[in-house]
C-alpha positions in Angstrom: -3.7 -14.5 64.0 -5.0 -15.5 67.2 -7.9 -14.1 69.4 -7.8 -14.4 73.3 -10.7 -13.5 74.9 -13.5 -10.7 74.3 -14.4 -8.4 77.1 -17.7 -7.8 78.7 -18.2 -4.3 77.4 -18.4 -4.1 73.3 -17.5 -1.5 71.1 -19.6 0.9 69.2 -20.2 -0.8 65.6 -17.6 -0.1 62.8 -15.1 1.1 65.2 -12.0 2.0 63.5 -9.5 1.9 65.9 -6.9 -0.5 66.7 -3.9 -0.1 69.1 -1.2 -2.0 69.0 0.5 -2.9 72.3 4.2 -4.3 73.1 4.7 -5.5 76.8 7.6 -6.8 78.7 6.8 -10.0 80.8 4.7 -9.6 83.5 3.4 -6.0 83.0 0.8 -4.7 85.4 -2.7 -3.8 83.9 -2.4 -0.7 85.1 0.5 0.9 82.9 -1.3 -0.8 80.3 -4.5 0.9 80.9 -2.8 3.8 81.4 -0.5 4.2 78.8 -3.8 3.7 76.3 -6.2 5.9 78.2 -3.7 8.8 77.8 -2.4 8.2 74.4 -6.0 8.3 73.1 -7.0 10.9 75.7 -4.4 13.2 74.0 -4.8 12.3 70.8 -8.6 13.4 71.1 -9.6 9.9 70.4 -12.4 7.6 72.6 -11.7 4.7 74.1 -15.1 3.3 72.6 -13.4 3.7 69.0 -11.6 1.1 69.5 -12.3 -2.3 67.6 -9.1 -4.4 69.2 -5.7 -4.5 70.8 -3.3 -5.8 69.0 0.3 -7.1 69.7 2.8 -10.5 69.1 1.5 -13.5 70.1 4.0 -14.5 72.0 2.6 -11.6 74.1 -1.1 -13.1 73.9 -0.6 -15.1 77.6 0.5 -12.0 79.3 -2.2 -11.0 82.4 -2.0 -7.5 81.9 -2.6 -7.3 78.5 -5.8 -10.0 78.6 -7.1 -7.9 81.3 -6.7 -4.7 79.7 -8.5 -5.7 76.5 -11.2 -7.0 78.8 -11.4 -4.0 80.4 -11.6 -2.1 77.3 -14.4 -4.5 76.2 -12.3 -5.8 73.2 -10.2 -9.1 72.0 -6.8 -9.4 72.0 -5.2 -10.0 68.7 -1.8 -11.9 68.6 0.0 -11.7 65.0 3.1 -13.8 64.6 6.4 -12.0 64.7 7.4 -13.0 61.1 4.1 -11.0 59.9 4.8 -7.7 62.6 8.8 -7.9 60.9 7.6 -7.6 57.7 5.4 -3.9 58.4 7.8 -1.1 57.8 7.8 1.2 61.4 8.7 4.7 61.7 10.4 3.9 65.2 12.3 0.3 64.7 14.1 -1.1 68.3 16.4 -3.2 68.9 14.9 -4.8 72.4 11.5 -6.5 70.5 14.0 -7.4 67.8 15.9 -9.1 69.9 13.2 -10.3 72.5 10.5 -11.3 70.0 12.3 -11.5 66.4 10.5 -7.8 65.5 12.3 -4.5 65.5 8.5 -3.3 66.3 5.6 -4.5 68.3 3.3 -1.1 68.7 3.3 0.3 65.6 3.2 -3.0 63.1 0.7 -4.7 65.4 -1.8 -1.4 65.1 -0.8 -1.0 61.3 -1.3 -5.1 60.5 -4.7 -5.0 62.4 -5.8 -1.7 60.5 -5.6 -3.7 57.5 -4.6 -2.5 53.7 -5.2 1.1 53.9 -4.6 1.4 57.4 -3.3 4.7 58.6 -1.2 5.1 61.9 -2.3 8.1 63.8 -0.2 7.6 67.3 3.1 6.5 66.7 5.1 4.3 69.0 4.4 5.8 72.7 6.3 4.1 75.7 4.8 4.0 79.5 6.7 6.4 82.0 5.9 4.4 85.6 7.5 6.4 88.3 10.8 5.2 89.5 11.6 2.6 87.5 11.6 2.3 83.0 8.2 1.7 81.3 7.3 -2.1 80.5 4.7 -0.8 77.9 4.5 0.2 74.0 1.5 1.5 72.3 0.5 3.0 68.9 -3.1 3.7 67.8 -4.2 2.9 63.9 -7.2 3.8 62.4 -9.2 1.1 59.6 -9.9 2.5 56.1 -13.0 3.8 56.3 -15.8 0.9 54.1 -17.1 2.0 51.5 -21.3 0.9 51.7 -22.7 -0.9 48.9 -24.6 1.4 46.6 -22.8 4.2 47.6 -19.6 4.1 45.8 -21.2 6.7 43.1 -21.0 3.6 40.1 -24.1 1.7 38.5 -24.3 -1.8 39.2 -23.9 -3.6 35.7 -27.1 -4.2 33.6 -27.3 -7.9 34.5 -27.2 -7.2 38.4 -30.3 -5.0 38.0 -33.9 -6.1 38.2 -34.7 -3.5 35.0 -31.8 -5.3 33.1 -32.8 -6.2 29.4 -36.2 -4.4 29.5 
């Protein structure tokens, strides 16, 4: 994986969100922006829940996806193709198959960076520019929530403890 960049404003701590984000070359930071805003605007979601934007990293030099992870205040996380192939997707396409060697960029980008456990809550959504077809993919995954130490509802064993033996 590789990280490109971290924007000026952070997220909120723990934040459990990750979208994943496909792009044809030279897409404007504007249908990026755009397409997330409204996907998590309609999926009741804030855009301060999200922890990264993920996509392939062959994908990691394009402009409008740097700027719209610094505009979002997170890093842009580039996976290789051979690792996004390998997530099952509930929408599989041809074009990232044959652009990128993937049959999905959005959804196994959100899904990888969710981690084990990860659950996809926006499926594959594609920008609608006026006038001309959308150069934009997006899907939103959410982390496993972390369990806290000491809260899991188990003891610790006797030897962790300070009272052990006594």
């Amino acid at each position: 994986m590789e990280v490109i960049g971290r924007g000026t404003i952070c997220p909120l701590p723990g934040s459990p969100l990750v979208v994943g984000v496909g792009a044809s070359r030279g897409v404007s930071v504007g249908e990026v922006l755009g397409l997330v805003e409204a996907t998590l605007a309609e999926a009741g979601l804030s855009p301060h829940g999200v922890a990264e934007l993920a996509t392939v990293e062959a994908k990691t030099g394009e402009p409008g996806l740097l700027t719209a992870a610094e505009r979002l205040g997170v890093p842009l996380c580039g996976y290789p193709a051979e690792a996004l192939a390998a997530v099952e997707v509930p929408n599989p396409s041809a074009a990232p198959l044959n652009a990128v060697g993937t049959a999905g960029v959005a959804e196994a980008a959100a899904l990888l960076a969710a981690g084990p456990g990860g659950e996809l809550l926006v499926a594959k959504r594609k920008s609608t520019p006026h006038g001309r077809p959308g150069r934009a993919t997006c899907a939103v995954a959410r982390r496993p929530a972390a369990v806290k130490s000491g809260q899991s509802g188990q003891r610790r064993p006797a030897v962790d403890r300070p009272d052990a033996g006594q």
